[in-house]
C-alpha positions in Angstrom: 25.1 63.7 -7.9 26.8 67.0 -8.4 24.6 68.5 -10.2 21.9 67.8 -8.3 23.1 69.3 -4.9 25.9 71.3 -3.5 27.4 69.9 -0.5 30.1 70.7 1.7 31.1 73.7 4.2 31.5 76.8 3.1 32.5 79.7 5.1 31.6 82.1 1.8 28.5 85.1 3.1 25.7 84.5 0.3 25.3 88.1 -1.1 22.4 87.1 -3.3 20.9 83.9 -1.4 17.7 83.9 0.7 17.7 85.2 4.3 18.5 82.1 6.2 22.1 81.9 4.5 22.6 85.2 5.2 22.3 85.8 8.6 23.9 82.5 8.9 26.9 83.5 6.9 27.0 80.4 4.5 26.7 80.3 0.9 23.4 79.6 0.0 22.7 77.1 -3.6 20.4 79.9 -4.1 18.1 77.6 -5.7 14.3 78.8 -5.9 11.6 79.3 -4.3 13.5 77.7 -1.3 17.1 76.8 -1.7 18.4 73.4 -0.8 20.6 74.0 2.0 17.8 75.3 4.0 15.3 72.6 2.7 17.4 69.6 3.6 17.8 71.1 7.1 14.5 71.9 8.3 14.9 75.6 8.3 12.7 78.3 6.8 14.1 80.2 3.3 12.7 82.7 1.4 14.1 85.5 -0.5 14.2 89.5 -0.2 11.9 90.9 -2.5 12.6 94.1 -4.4 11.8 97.1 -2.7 8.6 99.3 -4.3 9.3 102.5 -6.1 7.0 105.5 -4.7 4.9 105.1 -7.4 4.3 101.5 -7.4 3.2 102.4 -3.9 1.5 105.1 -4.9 -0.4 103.3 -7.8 -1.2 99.8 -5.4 -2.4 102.4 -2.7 -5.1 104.4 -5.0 -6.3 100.8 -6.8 -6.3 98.8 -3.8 -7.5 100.7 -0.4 -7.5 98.8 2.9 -9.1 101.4 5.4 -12.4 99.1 5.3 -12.8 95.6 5.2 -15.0 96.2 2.4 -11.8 97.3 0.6 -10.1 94.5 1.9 -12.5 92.0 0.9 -12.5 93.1 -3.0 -8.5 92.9 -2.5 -9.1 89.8 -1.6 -11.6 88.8 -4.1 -9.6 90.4 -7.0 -6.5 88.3 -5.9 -8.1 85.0 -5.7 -9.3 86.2 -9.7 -5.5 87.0 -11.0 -3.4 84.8 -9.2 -4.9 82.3 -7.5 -7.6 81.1 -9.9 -5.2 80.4 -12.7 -3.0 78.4 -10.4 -5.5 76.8 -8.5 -5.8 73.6 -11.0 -4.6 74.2 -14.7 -5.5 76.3 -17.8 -8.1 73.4 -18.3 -9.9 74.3 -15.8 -9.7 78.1 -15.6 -13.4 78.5 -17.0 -14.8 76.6 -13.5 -12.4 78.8 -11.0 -12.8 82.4 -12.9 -15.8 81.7 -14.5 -18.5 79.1 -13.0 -17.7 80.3 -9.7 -17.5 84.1 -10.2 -20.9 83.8 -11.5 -22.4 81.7 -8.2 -20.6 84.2 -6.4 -23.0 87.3 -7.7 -26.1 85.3 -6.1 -24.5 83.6 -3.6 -23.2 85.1 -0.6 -21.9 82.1 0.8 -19.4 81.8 -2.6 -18.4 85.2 -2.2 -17.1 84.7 1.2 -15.5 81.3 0.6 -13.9 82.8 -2.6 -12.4 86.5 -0.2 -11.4 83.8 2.0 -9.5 81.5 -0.7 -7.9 84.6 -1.7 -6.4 85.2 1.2 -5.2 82.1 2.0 -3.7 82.1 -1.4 -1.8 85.2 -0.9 -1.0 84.4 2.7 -0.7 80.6 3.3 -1.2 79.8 7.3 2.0 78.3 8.5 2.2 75.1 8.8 3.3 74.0 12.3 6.7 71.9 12.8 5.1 69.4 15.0 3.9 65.9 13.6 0.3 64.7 12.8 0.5 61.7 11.8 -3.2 60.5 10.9 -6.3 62.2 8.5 -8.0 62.1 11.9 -5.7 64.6 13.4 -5.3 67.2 10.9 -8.2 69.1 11.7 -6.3 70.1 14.8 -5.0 73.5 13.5 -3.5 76.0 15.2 -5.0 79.5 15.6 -4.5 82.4 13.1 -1.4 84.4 14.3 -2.1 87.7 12.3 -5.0 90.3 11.7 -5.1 89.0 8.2 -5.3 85.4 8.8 -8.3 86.2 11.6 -10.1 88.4 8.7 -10.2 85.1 6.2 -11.0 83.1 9.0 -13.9 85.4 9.7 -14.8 85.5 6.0 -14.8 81.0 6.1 -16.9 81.3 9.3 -20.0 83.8 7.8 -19.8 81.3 4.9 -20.2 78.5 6.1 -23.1 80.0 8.3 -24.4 81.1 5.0 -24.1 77.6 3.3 -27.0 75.9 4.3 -28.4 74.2 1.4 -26.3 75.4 -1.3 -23.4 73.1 -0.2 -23.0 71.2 -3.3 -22.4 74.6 -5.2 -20.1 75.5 -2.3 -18.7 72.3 -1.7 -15.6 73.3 -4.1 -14.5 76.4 -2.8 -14.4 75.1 1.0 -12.8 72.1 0.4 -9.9 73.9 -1.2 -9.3 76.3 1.6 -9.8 73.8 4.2 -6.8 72.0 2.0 -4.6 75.3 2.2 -5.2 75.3 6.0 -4.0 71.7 6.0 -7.5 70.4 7.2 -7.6 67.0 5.4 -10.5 65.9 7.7 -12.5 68.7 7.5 -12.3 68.7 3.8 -12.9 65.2 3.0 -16.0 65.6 5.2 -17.4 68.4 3.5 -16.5 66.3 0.0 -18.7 63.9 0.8 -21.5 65.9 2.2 -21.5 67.1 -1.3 -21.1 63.9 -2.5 -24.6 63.2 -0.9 -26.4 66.0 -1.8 -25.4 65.9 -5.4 -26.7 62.1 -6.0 -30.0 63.2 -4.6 -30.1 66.2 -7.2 -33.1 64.6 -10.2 -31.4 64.0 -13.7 -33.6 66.4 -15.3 -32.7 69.3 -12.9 -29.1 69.1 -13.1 -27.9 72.2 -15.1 -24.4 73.1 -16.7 -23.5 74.4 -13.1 -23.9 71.0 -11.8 -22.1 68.9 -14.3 -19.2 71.1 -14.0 -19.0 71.0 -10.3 -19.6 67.1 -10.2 -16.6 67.0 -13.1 -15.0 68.8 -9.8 -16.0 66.8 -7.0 -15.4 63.5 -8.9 -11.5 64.9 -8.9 -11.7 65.3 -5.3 -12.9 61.9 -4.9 -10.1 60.3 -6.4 -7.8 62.0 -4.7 -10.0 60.8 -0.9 -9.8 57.5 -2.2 -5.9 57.5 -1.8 -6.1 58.8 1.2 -9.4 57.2 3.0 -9.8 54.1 1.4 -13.5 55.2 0.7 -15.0 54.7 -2.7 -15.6 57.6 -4.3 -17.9 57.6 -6.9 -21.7 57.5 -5.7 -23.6 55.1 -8.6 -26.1 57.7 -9.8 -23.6 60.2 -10.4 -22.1 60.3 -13.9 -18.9 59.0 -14.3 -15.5 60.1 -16.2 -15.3 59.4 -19.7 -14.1 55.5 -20.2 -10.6 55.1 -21.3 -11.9 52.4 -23.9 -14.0 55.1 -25.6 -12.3 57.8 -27.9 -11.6 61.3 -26.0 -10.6 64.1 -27.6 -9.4 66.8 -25.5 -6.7 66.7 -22.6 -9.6 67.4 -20.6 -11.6 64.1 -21.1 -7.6 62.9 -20.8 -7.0 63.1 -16.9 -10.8 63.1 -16.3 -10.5 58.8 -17.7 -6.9 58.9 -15.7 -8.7 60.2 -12.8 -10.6 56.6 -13.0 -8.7 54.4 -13.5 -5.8 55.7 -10.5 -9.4 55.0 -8.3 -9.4 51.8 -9.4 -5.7 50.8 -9.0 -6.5 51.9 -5.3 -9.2 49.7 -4.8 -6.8 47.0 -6.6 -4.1 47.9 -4.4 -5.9 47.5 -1.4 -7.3 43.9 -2.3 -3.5 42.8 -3.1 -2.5 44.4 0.2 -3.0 41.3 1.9 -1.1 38.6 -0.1 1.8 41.0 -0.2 2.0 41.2 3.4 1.1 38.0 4.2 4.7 35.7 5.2 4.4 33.4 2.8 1.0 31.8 4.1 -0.9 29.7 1.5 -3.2 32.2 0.1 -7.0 31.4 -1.4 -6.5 30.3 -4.8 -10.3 31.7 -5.8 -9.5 35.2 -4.6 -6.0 35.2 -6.4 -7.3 34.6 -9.5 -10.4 37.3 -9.1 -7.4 40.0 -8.3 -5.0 38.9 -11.3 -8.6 38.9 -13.8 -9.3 42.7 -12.2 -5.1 43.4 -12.9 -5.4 42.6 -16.1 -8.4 44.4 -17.1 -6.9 47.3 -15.2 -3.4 47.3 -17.3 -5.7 46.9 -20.8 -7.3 50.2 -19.8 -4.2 51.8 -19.1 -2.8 50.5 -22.0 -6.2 52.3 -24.1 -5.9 55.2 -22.6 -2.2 55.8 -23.1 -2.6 54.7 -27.4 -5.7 57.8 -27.8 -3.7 59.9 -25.3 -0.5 59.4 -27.6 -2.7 60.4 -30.9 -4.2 63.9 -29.0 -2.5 67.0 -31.2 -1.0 68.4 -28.1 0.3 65.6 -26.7 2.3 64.9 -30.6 3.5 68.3 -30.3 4.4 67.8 -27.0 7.3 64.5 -28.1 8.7 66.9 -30.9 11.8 68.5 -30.4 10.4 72.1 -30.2 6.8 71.8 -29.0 5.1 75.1 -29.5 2.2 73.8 -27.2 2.5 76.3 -24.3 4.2 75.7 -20.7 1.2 75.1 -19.2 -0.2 72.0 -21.5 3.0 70.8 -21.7 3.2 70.6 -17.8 -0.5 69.0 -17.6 0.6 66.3 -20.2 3.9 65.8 -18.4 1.9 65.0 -15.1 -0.3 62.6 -16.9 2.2 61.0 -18.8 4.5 60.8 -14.7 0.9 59.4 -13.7 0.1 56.9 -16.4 3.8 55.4 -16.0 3.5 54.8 -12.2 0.3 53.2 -12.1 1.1 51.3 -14.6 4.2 50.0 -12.8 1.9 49.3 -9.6 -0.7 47.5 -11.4 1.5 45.5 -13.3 3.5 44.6 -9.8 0.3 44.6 -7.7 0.2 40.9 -7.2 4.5 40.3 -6.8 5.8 39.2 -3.3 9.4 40.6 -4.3 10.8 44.2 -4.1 13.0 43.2 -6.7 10.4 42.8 -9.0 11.1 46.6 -9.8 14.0 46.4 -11.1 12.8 45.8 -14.5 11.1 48.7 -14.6 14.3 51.0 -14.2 13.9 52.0 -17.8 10.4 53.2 -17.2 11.5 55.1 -14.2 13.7 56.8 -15.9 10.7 58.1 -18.7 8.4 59.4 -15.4 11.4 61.4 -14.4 12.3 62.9 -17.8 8.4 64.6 -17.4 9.0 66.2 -14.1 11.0 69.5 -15.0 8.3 70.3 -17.7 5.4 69.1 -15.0 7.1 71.7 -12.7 7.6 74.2 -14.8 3.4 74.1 -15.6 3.3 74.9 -12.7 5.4 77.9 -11.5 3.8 80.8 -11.2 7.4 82.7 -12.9 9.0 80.7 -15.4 12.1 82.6 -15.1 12.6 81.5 -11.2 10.3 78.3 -11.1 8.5 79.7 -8.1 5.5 77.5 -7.4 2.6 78.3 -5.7 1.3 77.5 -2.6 -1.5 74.7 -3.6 -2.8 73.4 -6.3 -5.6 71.7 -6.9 -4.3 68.2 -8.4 -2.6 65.3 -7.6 0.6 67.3 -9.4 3.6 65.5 -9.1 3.6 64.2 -5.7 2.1 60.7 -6.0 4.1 60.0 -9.1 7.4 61.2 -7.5 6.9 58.9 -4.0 6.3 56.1 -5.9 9.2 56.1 -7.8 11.5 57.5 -4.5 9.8 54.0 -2.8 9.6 51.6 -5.6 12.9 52.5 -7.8 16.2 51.2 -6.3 19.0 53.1 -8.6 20.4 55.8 -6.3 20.6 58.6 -9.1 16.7 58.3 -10.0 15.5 58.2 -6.7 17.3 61.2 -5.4 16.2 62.9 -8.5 12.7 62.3 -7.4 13.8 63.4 -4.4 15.0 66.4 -5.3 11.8 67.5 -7.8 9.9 66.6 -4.5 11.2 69.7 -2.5 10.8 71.7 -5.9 7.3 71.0 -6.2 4.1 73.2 -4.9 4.1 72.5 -0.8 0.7 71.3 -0.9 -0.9 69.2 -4.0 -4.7 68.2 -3.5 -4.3 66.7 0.2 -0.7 65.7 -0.8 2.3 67.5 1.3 5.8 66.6 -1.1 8.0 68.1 1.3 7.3 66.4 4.3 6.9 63.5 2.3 10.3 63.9 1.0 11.8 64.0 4.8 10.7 60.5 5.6 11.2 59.1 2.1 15.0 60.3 2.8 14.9 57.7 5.8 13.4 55.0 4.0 16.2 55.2 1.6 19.1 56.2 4.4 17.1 52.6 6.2 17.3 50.3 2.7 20.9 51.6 1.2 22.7 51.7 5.3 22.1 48.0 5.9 22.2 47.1 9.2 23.4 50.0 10.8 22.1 53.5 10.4 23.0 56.4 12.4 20.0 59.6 13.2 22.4 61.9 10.6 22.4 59.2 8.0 18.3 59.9 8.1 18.4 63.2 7.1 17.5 64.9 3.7 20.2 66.3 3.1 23.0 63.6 4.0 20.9 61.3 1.9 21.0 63.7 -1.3 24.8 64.1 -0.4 25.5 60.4 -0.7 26.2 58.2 -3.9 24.1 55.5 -2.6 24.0 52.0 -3.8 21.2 49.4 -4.7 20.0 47.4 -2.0 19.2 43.7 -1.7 15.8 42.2 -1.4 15.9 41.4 2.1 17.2 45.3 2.7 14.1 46.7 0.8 11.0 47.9 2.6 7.7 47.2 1.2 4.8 48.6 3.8 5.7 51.8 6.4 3.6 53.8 8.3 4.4 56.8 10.4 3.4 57.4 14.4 4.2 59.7 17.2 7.5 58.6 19.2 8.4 59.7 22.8 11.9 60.2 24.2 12.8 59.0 27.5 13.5 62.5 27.6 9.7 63.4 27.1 10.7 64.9 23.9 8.1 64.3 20.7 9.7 62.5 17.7 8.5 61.0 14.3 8.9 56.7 14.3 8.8 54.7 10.9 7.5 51.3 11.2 8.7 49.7 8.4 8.6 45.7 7.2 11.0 44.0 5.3 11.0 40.7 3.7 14.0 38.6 5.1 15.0 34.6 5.1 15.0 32.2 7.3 17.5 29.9 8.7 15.7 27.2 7.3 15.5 29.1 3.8 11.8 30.1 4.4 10.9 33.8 3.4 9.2 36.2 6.8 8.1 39.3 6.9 10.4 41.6 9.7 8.6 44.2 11.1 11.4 47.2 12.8 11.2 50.7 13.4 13.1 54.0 13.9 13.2 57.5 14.9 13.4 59.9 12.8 15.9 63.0 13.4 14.4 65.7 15.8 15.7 68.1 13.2 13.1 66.7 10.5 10.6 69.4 9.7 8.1 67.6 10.8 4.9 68.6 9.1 1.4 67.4 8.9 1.9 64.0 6.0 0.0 61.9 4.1 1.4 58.1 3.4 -0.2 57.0 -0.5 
């Protein structure tokens, strides 16, 4: 565990560390963007920026003016074109975000708006409050904009939307993914499938280029509601991703099949839910046999896709020992390869009644993680630093890494996932890794302390401090949920309701259904359970 986090206190003043260590006189890990010792205890890091020279000033000042908000919108717009386009989703899809887009934005106000706006946000992600939400259904409940520049992109969203009107499946897009910067899950899943609905209705024969590309969009976004809604996502009439039993040919067509088949896990998953959960009961032998016939269908497809995603050039470049595919293919097949790997664990799993029916999966575990540095470093908008952006589009690494922090029991992997958790982009599609890493640290701290579990034994960092050791069945938690928890005190906390599989007296198997609160110091930010 050394080297995966420095522990201990120091009484050394960080020189070059962010902020926080400074003015608390501690020596920072000076890890980036945010450094660990911040991370694990809730607190804001960043880092002091170089100071401009005259001329850079000089230079930004004659290129960029902001005495209008004319000015200020083409800042805006040319920001959202250099820096957050390219980041937005991947160099797959940079043709959509810098060029589709750019040109509905020339005819349609209501793009140009939404795209100043996206820029903004981009440049200037809205805090994100330290008090809990714990449901989709809350997270609309945002806070004001604190700042001139904030209201300005606010402004921009607003005369967009006014200027929407029918154009909302063109528009759809662009929304979405600044409601998703603003932490709006709701309001974004809403306007998804208001899209959703207009685009079935569109006639076959009138669909253009525009329309296939945005639907190639929207059917992304849909995957990703599915996860967190429960909804289906794909409307019948629309087209759907290529089949992972036909041949594809591009790392495109690649996630796009992926993209599927995760649906269809989830839809899987759901049905299983019930047996899992269920203590022990006799379940309906017709319905059993239905779910393990849709398993098995389900693990041959993942099984196609992986053999034709193995035999794509980039992806045989990728294995070799000096890949000359660049950083960010590599990180886009690293996330689809983390991907592949953890459904494939939960489908072939979907049916067990024992936690301990991942243990034979360690091995594969250990493959998902080996992808996650590369999957990061796709990512980072400076290679040098591994800074990430605020958002990206995508699932990302987020869904691969809680699955493995929840299903794999060896202390060193699941701290590794973990620890790529806080590394990764703070928001991924309608994902949010860091919170999710704060209660992921309880569940571990809950499975590994047995019985008895102290508030500091929750936190982050303790838990990345400590060896750890493989709990037993009846210690592992296989359903959790999160909810708002008051102190007698009055004060607002964060309570995991967990269940556990324990046995009887009489040797029969129940399910044990506890709860507990997590620290007040947990940043407790807006989070989204797979």
């Amino acid at each position: 565990m050394s080297a995966l986090i420095r522990t201990g206190p120091s009484r050394l003043k960080s020189k070059t560390g962010c902020k926080t260590c400074k003015i608390r006189r501690v020596k920072c890990g000076e890890e980036k963007p945010h450094c660990l010792r911040c991370t694990s205890t809730g607190r804001w890091c960043d880092y002091a920026r170089p100071a401009a020279t005259r001329r850079d000033r000089v230079a930004v000042s004659r290129v960029l003016p902001t005495a209008s908000p004319e000015s200020r919108e083409r800042r805006a717009f040319e920001y959202y074109f250099f820096h957050a386009a390219p980041c937005l989703s991947d160099v797959l899809d940079l043709d959509f975000w810098r060029g589709t887009v750019l040109q509905m934005c020339r005819t349609e106000p209501a793009i140009w708006d939404a795209i100043a706006a996206l820029g903004t946000f981009y440049e200037q992600p809205p805090p994100i409050r330290r008090i809990a939400t714990y449901q989709v259904e809350d997270t609309n409940q945002l806070s004001r904009p604190g700042s001139g520049t904030h209201r300005e992109a606010f402004a921009w969203y607003s005369r967009s939307l006014k200027r929407l009107q029918r154009q909302i499946e063109r528009g759809a897009v662009s929304h979405a993914v600044a409601l998703m910067i603003q932490g709006n899950v709701k309001d974004a899943l809403r306007l998804y499938h208001q899209g959703m609905q207009l685009m079935e209705s569109i006639p076959e024969s009138l669909r253009s280029n525009i329309e296939a590309a945005i639907t190639s969009i929207l059917l992304r976004i849909g995957t990703i509601a599915v996860i967190i809604t429960r909804d289906t996502p794909f409307p019948a009439r629309l087209p759907r991703f290529p089949s992972a039993s036909k041949n594809f040919t591009s790392l495109s067509d690649a996630r796009s099949a992926l993209y599927t088949l995760v649906a269809e896990w989830k839809v899987l998953d759901e049905g299983c839910a019930a047996i899992r959960e269920a203590s022990y009961e006799p379940a309906n032998q017709d319905s059993i046999a239905r779910l393990q016939q849709n398993r098995d269908a389900l693990e041959h497809s993942l099984f196609m896709w992986n053999c034709q995603f193995s035999r794509l050039p980039e992806v045989i470049d990728y294995n070799t020992p000096t890949p000359k595919t660049s950083r960010n293919h590599q990180g886009i097949i690293a996330v689809l390869s983390m991907t592949y790997h953890s459904i494939l664990i939960l489908t072939q799993t979907a049916l067990s009644t024992s936690e301990s029916s991942y243990d034979a999966y360690e091995s594969t575990f250990t493959k998902l993680i080996s992808h996650a540095a590369r999957a990061l470093a796709g990512t980072a908008t400076q290679a040098d630093t591994g800074t990430q952006p605020p958002f990206i589009f995508d699932m990302g690494t987020a869904m691969s890494l809680f699955i493995t922090v929840m299903k794999c029991r060896s202390p060193f992997i699941r701290r590794q996932a973990l620890y790529y958790l806080l590394q990764a982009p703070p928001l991924q599609g309608m994902h949010f890794p860091h919170s999710a890493a704060d209660f992921l640290a309880a569940v571990v701290a809950v499975e590994e302390g047995g019985a008895v579990c102290e508030e500091k034994d929750l936190m982050l960092g303790n838990v990345l401090a400590r060896p750890g050791r493989v709990p037993v069945e009846s210690e592992r938690i296989f359903s959790l949920s999160l909810h708002p928890w008051r102190t007698h005190q009055g004060e607002m906390r964060t309570a995991l309701r967990y269940a556990r599989r324990v046995t009887t007296v009489d040797g029969g198997i129940e399910v044990d259904h506890r709860t507990v609160v997590l620290p007040a110091r947990s940043p407790h930010r807006r989070l989204t359970i797979l």
